[in-house]
N, CA, C and O of each residue as an XYZ file, in Angstrom:
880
protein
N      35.101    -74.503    295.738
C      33.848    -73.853    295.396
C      34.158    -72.472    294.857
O      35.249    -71.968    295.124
N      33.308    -71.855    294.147
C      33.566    -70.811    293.807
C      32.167    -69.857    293.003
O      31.422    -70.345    292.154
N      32.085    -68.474    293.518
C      30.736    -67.604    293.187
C      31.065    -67.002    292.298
O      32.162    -67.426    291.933
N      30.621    -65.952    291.505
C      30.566    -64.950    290.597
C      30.278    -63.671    291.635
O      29.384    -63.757    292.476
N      31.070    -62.535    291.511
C      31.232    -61.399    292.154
C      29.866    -60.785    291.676
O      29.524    -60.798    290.493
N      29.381    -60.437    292.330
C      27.470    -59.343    291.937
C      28.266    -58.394    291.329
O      29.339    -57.892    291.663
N      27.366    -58.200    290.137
C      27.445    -57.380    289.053
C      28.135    -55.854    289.902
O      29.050    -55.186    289.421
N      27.379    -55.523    291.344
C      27.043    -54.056    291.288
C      29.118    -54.388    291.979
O      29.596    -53.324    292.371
N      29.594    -54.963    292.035
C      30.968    -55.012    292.751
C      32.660    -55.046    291.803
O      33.865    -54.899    292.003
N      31.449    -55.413    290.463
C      32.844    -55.757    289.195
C      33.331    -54.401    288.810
O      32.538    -53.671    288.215
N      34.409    -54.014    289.047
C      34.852    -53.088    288.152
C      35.356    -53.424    286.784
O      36.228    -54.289    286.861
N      35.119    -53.056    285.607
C      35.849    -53.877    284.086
C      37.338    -53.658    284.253
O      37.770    -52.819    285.043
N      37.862    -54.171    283.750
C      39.625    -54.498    283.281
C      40.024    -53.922    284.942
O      40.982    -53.150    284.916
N      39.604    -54.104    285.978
C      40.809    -53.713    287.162
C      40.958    -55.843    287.175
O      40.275    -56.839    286.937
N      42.337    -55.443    287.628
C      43.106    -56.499    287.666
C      42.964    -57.128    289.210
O      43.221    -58.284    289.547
N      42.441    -55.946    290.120
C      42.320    -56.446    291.278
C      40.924    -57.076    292.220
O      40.690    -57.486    293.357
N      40.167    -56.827    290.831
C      38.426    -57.463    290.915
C      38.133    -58.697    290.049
O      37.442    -58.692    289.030
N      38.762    -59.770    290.600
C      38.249    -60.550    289.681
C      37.000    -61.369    290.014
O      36.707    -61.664    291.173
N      36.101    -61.809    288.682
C      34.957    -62.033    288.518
C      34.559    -63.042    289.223
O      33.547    -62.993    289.921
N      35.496    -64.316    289.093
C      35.446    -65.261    290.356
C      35.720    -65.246    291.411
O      36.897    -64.889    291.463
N      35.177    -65.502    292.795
C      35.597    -65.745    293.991
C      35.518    -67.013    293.863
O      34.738    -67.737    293.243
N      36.839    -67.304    294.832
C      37.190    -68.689    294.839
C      37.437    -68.820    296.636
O      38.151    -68.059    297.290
N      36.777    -69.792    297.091
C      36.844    -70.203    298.466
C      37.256    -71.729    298.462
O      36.801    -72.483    297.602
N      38.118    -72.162    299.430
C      38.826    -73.570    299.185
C      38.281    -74.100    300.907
O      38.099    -73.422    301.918
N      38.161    -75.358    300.698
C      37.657    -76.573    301.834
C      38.903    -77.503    301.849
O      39.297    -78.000    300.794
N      39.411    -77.700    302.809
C      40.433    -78.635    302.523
C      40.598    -80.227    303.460
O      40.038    -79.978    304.527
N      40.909    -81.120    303.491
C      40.960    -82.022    304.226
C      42.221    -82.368    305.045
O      43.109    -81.515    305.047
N      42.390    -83.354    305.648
C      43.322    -83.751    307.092
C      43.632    -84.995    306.759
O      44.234    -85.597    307.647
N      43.425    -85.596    305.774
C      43.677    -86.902    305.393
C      45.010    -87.441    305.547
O      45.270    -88.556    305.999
N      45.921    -86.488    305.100
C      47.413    -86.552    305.619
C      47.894    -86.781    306.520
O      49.032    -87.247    306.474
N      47.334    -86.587    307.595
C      48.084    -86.273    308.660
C      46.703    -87.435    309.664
O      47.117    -87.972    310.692
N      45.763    -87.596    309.400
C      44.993    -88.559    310.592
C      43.568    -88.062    310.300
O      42.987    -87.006    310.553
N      43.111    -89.521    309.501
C      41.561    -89.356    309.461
C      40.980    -90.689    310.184
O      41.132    -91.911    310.180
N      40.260    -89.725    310.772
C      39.225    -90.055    312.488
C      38.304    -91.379    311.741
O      37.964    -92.126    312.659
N      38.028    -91.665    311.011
C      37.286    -93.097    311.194
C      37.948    -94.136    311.320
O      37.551    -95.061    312.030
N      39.495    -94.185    310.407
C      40.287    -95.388    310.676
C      40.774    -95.542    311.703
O      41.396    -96.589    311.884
N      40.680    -94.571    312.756
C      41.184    -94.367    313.726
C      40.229    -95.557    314.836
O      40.598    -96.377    315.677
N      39.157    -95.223    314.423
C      37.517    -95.747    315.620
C      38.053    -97.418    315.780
O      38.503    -98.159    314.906
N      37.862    -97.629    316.948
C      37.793    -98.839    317.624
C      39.746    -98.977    317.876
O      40.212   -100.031    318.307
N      40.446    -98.060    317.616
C      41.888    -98.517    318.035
C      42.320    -97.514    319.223
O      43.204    -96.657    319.213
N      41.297    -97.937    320.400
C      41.902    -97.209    321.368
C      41.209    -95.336    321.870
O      41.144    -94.629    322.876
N      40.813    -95.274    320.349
C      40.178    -93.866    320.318
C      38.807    -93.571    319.817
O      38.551    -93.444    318.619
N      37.886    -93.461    320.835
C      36.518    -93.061    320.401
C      36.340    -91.820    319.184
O      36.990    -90.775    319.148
N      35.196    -92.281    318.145
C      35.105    -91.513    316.926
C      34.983    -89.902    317.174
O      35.602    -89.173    316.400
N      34.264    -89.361    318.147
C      34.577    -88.007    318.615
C      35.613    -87.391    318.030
O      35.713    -86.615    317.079
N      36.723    -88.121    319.140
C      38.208    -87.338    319.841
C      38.717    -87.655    318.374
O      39.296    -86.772    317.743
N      38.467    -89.135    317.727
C      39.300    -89.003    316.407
C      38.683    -87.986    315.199
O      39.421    -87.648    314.273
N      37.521    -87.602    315.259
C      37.376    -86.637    314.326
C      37.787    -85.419    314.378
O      38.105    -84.666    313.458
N      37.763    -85.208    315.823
C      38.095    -83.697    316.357
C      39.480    -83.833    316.129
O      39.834    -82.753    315.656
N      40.551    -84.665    316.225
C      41.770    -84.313    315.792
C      41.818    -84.432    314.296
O      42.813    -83.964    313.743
N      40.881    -84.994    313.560
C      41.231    -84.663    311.970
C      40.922    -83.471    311.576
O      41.258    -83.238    310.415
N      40.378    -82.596    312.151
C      39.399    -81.370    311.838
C      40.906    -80.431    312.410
O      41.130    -79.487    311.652
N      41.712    -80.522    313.340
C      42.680    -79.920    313.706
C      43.923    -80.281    312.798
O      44.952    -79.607    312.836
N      43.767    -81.411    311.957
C      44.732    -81.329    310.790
C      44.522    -80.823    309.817
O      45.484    -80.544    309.101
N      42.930    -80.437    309.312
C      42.608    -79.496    308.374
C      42.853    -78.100    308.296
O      42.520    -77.356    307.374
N      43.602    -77.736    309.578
C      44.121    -76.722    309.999
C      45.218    -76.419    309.522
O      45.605    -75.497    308.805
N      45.639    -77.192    309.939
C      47.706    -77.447    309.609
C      47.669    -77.667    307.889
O      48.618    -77.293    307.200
N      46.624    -78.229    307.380
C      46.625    -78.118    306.160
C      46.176    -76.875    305.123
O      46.421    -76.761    303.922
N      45.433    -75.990    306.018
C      44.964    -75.200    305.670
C      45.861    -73.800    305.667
O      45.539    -72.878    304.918
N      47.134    -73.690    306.652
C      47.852    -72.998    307.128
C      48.959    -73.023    306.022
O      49.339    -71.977    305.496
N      49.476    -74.275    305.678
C      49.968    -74.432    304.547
C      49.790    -74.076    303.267
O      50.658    -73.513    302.599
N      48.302    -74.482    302.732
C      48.045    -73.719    301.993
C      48.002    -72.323    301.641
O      47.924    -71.879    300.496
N      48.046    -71.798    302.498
C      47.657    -70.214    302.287
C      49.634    -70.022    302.351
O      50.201    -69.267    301.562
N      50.047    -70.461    302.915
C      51.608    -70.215    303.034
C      52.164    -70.193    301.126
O      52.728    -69.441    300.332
N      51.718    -71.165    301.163
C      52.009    -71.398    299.490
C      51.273    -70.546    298.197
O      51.537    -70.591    296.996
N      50.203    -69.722    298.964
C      49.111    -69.168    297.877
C      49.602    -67.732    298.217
O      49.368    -66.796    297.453
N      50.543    -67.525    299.811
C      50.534    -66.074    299.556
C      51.697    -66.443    299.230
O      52.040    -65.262    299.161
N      53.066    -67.241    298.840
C      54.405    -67.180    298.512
C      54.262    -66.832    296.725
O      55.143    -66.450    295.954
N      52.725    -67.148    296.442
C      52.601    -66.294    294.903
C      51.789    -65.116    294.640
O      51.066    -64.916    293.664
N      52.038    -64.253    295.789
C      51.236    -62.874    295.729
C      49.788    -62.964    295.932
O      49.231    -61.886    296.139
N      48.980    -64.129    295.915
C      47.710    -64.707    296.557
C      47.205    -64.139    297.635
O      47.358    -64.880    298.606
N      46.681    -63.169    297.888
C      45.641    -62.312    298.757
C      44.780    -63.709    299.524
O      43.919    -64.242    298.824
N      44.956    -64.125    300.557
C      43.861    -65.241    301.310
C      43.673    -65.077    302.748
O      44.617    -64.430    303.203
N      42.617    -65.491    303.865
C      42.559    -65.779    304.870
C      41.830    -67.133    305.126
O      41.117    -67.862    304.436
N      42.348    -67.173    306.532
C      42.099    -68.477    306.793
C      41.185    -68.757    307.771
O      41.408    -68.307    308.894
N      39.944    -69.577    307.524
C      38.767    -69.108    308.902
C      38.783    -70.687    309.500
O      39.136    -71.719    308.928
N      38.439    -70.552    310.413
C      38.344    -72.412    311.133
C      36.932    -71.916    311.912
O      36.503    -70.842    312.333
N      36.451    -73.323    311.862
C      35.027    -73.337    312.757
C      35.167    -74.141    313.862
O      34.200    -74.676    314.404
N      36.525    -74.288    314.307
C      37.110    -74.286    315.626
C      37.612    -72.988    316.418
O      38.726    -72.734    315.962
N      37.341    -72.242    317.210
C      37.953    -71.280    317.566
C      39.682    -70.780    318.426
O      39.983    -70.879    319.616
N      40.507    -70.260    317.265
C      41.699    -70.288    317.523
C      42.824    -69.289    316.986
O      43.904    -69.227    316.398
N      41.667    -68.443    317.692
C      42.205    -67.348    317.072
C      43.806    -66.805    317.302
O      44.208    -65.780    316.751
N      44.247    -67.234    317.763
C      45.770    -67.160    317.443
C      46.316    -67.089    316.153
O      47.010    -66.133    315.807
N      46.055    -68.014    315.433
C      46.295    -68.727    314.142
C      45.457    -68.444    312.716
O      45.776    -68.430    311.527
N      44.357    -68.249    313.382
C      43.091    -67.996    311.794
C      42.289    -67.301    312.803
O      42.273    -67.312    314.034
N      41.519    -66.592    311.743
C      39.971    -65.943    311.927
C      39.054    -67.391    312.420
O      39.276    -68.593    312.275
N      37.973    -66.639    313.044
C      36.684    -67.771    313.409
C      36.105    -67.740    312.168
O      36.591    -66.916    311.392
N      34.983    -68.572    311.673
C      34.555    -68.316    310.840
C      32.889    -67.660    310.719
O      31.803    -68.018    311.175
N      33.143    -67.042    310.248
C      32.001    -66.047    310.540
C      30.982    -65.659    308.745
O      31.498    -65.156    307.747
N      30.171    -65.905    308.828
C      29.734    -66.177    307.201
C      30.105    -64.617    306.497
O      30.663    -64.314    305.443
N      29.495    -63.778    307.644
C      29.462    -62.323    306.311
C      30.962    -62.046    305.570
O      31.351    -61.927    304.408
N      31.714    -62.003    307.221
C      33.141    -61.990    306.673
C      33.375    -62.695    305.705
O      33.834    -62.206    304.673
N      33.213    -63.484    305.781
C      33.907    -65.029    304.711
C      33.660    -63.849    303.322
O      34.550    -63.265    302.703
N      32.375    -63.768    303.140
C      31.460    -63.197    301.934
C      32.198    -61.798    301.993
O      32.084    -61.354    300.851
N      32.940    -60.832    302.806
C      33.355    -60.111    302.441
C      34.987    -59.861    301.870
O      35.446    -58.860    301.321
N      35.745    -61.304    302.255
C      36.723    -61.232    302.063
C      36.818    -61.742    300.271
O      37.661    -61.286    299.499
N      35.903    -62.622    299.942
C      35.539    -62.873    298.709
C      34.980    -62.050    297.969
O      34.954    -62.289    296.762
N      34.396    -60.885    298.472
C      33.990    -59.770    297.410
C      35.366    -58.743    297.237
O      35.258    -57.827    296.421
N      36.443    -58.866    297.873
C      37.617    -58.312    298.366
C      38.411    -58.797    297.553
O      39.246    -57.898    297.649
N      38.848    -59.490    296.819
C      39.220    -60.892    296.074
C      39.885    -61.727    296.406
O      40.547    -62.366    295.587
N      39.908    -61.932    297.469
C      40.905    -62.991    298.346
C      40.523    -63.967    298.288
O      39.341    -63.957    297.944
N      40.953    -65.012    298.468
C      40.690    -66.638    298.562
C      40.534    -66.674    300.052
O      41.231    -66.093    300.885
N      39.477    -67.471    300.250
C      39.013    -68.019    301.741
C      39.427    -69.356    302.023
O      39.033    -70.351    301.415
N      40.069    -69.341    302.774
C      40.338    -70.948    302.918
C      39.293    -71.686    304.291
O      39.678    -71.252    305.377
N      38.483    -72.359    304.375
C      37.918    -73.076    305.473
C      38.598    -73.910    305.956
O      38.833    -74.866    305.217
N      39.180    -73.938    307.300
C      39.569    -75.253    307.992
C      38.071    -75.634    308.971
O      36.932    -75.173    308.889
N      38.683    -76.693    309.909
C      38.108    -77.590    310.561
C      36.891    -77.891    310.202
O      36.088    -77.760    311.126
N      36.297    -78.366    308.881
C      35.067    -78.766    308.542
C      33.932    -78.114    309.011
O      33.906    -76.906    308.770
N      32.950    -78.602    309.639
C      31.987    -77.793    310.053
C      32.247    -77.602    311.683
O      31.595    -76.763    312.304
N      33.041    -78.265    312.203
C      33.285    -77.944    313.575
C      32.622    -78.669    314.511
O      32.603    -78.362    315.703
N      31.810    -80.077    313.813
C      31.102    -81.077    314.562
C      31.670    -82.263    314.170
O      31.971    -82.353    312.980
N      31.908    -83.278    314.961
C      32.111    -84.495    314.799
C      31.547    -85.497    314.114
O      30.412    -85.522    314.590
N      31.627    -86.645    313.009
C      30.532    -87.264    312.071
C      30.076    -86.561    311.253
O      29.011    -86.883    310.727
N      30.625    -85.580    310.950
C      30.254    -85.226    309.539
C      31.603    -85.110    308.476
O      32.679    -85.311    309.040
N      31.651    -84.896    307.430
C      32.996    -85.188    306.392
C      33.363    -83.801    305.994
O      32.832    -82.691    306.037
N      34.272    -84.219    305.665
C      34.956    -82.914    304.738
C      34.002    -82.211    303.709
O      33.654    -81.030    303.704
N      33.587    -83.438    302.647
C      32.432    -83.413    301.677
C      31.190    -82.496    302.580
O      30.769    -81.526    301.951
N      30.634    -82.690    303.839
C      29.799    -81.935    303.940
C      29.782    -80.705    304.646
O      28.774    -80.033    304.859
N      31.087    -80.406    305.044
C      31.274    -79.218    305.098
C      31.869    -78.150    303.916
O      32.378    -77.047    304.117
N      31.669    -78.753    302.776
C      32.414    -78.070    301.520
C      30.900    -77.751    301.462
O      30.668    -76.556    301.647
N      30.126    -78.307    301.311
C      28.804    -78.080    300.939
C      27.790    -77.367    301.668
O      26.706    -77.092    301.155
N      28.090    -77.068    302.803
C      27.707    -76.127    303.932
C      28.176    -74.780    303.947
O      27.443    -73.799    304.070
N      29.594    -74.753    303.802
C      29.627    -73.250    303.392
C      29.777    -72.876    302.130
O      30.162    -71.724    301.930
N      29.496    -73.799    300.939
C      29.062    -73.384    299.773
C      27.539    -73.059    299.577
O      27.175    -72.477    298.555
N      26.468    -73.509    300.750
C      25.356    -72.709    300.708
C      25.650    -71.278    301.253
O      25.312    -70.250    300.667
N      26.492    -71.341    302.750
C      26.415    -70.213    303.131
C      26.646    -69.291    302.269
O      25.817    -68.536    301.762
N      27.764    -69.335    302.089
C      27.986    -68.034    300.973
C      27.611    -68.067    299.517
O      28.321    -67.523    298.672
N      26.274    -68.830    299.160
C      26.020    -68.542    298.037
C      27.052    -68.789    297.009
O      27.170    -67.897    296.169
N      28.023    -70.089    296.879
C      28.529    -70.382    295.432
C      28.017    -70.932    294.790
O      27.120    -71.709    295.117
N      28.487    -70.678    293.404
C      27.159    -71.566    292.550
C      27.787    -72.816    292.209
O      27.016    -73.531    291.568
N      29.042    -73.385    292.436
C      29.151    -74.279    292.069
C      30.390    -75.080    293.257
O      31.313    -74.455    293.780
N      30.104    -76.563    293.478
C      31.094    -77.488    294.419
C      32.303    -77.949    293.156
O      31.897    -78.693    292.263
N      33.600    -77.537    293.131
C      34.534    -78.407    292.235
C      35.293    -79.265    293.513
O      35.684    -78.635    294.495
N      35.431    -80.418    293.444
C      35.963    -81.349    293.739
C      37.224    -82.315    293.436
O      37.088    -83.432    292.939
N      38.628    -81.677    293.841
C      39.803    -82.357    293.096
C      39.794    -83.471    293.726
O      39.498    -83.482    294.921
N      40.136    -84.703    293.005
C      40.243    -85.764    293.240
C      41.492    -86.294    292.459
O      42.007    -85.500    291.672
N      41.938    -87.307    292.561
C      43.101    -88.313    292.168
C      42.613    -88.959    290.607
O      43.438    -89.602    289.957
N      41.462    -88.772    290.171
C      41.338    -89.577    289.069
C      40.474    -88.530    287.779
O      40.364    -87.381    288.208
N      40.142    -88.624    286.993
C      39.406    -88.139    286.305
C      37.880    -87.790    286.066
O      37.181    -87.299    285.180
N      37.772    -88.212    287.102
C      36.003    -87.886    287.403
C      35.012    -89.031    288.190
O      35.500    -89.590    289.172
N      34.075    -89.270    287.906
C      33.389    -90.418    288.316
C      33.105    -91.608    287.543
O      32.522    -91.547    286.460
N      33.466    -92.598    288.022
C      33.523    -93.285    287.031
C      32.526    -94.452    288.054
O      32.372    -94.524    289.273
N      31.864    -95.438    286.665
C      30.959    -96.795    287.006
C      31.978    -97.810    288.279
O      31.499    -98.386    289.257
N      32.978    -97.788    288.004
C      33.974    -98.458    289.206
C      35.184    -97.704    288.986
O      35.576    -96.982    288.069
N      35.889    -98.253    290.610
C      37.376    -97.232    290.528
C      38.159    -98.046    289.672
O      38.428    -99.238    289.824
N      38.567    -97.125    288.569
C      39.475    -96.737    287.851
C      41.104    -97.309    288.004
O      42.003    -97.599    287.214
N      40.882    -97.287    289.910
C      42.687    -97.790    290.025
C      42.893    -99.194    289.754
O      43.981    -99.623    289.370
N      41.887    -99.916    289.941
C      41.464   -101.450    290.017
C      40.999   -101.626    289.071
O      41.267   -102.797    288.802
N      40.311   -101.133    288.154
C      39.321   -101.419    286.748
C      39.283   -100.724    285.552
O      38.609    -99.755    285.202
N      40.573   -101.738    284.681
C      40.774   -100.863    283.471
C      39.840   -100.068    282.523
O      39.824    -98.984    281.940
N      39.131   -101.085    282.663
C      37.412   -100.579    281.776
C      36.635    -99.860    282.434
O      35.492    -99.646    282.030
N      37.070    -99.389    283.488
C      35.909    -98.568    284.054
C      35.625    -97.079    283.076
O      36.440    -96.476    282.378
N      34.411    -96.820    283.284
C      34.034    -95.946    282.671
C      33.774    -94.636    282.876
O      32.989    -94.613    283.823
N      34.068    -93.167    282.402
C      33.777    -92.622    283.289
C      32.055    -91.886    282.652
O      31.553    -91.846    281.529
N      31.633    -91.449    283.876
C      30.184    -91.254    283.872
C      30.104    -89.455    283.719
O      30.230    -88.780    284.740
N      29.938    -88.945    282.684
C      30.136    -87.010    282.657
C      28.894    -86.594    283.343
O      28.728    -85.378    283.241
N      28.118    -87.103    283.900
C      26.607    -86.109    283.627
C      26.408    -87.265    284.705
O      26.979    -88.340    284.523
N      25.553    -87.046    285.901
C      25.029    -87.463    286.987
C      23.881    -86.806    287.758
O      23.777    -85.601    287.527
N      23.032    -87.298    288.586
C      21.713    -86.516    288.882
C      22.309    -86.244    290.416
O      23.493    -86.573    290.491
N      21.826    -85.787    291.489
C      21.792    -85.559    292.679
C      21.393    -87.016    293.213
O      21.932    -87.688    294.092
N      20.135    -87.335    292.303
C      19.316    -88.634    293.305
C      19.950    -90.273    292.818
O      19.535    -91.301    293.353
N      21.347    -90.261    291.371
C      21.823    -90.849    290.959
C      23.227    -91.158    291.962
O      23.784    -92.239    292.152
N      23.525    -89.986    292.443
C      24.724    -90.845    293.701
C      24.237    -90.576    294.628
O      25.066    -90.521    295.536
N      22.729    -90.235    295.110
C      22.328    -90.914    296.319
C      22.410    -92.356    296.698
O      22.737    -92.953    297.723
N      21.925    -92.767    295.295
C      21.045    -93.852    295.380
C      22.386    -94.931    294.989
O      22.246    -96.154    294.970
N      23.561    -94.295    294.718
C      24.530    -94.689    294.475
C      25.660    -94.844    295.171
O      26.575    -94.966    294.357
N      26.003    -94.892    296.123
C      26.686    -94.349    297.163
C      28.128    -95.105    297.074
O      29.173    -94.795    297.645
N      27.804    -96.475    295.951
C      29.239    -96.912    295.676
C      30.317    -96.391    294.041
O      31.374    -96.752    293.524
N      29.035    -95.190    293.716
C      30.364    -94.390    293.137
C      31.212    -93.681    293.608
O      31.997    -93.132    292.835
N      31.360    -93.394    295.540
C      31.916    -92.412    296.168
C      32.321    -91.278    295.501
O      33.465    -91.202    295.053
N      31.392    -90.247    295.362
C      31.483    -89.475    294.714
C      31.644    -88.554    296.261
O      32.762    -88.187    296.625
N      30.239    -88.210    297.190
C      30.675    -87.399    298.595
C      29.483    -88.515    298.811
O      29.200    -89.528    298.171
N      28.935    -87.942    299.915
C      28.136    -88.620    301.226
C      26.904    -88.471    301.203
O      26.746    -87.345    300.731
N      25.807    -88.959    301.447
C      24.710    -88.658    301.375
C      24.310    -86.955    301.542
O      23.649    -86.166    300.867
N      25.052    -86.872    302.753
C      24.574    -85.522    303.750
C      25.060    -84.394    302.850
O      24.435    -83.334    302.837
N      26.399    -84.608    301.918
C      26.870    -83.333    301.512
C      25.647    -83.614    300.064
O      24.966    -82.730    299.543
N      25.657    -84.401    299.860
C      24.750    -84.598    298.220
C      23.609    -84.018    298.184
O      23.012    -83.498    297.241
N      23.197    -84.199    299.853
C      21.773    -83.738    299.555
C      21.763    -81.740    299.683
O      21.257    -80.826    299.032
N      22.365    -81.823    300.529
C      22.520    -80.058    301.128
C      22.590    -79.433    299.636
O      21.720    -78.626    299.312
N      23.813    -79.863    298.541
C      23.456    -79.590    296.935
C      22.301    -79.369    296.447
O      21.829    -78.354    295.934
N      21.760    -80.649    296.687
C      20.693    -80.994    295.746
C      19.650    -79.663    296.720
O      18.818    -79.068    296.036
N      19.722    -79.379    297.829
C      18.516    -78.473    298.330
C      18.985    -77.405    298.066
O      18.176    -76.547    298.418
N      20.345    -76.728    297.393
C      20.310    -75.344    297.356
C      20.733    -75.369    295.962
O      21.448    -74.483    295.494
N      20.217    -76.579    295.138
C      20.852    -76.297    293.705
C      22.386    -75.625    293.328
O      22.776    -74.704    292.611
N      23.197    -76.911    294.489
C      24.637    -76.467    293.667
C      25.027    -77.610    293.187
O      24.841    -78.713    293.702
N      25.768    -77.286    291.846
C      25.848    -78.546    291.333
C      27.602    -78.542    291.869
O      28.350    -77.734    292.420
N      27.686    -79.708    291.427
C      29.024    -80.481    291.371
C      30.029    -80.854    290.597
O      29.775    -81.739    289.781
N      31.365    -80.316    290.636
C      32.527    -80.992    289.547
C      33.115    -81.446    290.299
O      33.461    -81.077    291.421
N      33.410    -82.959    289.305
C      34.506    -83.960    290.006
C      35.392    -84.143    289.041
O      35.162    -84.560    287.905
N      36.764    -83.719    289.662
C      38.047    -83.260    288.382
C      39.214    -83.907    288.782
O      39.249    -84.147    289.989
N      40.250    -84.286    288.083
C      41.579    -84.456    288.279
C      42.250    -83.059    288.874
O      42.362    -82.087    288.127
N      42.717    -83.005    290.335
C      43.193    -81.934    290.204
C      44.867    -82.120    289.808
O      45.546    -81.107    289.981
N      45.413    -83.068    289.407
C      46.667    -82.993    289.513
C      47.175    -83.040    287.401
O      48.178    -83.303    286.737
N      45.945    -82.669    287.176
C      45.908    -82.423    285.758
C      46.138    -80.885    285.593
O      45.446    -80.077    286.212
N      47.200    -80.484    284.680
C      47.722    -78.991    284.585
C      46.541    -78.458    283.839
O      46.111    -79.112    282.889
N      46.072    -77.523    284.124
C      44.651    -76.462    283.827
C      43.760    -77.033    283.868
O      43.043    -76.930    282.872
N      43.358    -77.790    284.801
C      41.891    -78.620    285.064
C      41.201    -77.776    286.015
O      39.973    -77.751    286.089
N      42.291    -76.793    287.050
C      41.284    -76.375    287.908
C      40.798    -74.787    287.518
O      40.012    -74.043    288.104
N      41.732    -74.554    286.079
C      41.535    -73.110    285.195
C      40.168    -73.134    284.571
O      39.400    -72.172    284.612
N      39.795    -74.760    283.751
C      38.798    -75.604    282.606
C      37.924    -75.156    284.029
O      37.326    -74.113    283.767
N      37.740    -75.455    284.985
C      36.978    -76.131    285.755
C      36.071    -74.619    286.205
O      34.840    -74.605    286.191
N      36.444    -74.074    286.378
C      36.509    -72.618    286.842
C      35.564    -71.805    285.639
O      34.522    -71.260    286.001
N      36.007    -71.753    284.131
C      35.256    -71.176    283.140
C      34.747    -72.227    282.887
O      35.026    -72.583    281.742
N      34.185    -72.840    283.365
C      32.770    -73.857    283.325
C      32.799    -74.553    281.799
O      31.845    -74.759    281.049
N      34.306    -74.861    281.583
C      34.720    -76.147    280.690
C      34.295    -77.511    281.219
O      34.302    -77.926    282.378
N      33.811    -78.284    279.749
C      33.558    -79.816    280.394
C      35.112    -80.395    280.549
O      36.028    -80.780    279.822
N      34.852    -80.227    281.822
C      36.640    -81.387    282.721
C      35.457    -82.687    283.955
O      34.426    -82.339    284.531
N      35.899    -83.663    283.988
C      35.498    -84.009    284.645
C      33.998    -84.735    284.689
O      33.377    -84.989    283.657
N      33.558    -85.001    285.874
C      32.034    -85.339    285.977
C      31.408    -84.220    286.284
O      32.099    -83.422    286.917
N      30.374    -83.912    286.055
C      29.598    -82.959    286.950
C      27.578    -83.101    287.494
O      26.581    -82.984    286.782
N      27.668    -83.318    288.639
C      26.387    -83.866    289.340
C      25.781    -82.386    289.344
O      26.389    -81.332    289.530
N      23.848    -82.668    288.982
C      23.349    -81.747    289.089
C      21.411    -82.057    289.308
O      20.777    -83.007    289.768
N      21.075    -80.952    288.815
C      19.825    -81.199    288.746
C      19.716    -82.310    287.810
O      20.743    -82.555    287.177
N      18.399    -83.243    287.520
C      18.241    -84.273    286.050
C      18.255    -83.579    284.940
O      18.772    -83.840    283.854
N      17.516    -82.478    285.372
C      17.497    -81.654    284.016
C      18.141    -80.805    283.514
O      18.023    -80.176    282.462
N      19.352    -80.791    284.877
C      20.373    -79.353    284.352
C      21.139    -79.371    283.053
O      21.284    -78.382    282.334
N      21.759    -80.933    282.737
C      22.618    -80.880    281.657
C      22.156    -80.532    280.376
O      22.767    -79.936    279.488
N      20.413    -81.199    280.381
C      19.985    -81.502    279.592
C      19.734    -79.124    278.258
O      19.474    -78.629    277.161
N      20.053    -78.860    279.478
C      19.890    -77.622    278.648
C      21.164    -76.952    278.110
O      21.116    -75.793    277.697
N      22.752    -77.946    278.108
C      23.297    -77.028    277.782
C      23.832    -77.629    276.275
O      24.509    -76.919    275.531
């Protein structure tokens, strides 16, 4: 996700104000995600709550790698642990991003049964970003997956109430789609493993799909 710095905060040409804030959501998929887990021994709870503690370890990493390139970041979890990361606390978040640091969110929203997807979308209301980018493995959204279906197509322009009602384009989840659709943030769904997709993606280049209002595309 990522906001535009308020006018009254930009300084011109300083190198150390830049115009975008960029805040990152990350997932646990690597390491143990809690639904495949359900019915083998481990109730969906305890297995979500340990995927939300790998979003940690993933999140820890990341920032390892973002400050090994001079990358200004902190790391907030909505698990409390403070040993390791900040709690997450909204103003902060919002002040470390007017600061120009990258925010990294671990442990999702810090409740069980809900996704990654809707905690990207939860603290992209909180802090007011205007937009959800979404790296994914493929090139956007497409009519069927792509890995299985040569002809699949991909779809640029999507409504909010089009992958509601759609839920087998897995694009995110009902819950994160809608929280969008109520604070008008739209959505990019990008290749992130495409070199300058997440640069395109950022100066609000067409990369990708992007879900929005019905009428948002229609004005640009």
């Amino acid at each position: 996700m990522f906001r535009r710095a308020p006018r009254r905060l930009v300084r011109p040409c300083s190198p150390t104000r830049p115009r975008t804030q960029i805040a990152i959501v990350v997932g646990g998929g690597n390491f143990f995600r809690g639904k495949e887990k359900e019915g083998r021994g481990l109730d969906r709870a305890s297995a979500d709550y340990m995927g939300m503690l790998a979003t940690v370890m993933n999140a820890l990493q990341l920032q390892a790698a973002l400050e090994s390139h001079g990358v200004a970041t902190r790391v907030q979890t909505a698990i409390d642990m403070k040993e390791v990361a900040e709690p997450y606390i909204r103003r902060r978040a919002i002040r470390h991003l007017e600061k120009g640091r990258v925010v990294i969110f671990g442990a999702g929203t810090g409740n069980p049964f809900f996704t990654t997807d809707t905690g990207a979308a939860l603290r992209a209301a909180e802090v007011g970003a205007q937009a959800v980018l979404k790296g994914t493995k493929v090139d956007g959204v497409f009519d069927h997956d792509p890995r299985t279906h040569p002809d699949a197509v991909l779809l640029p322009c999507l409504s909010y109430t089009q992958v509601i009602q759609q839920q087998e384009l897995g694009v995110m989840d009902t819950t994160a789609v809608t929280l969008c659709a109520e604070n008008d943030i739209p959505v990019v769904v990008f290749n992130i493993f495409t070199a300058g997709n997440i640069r395109r993606a950022l100066r609000g280049d067409d990369v990708g799909s992007r879900v929005g209002a019905e009428t948002a595309w229609a004005l640009k």
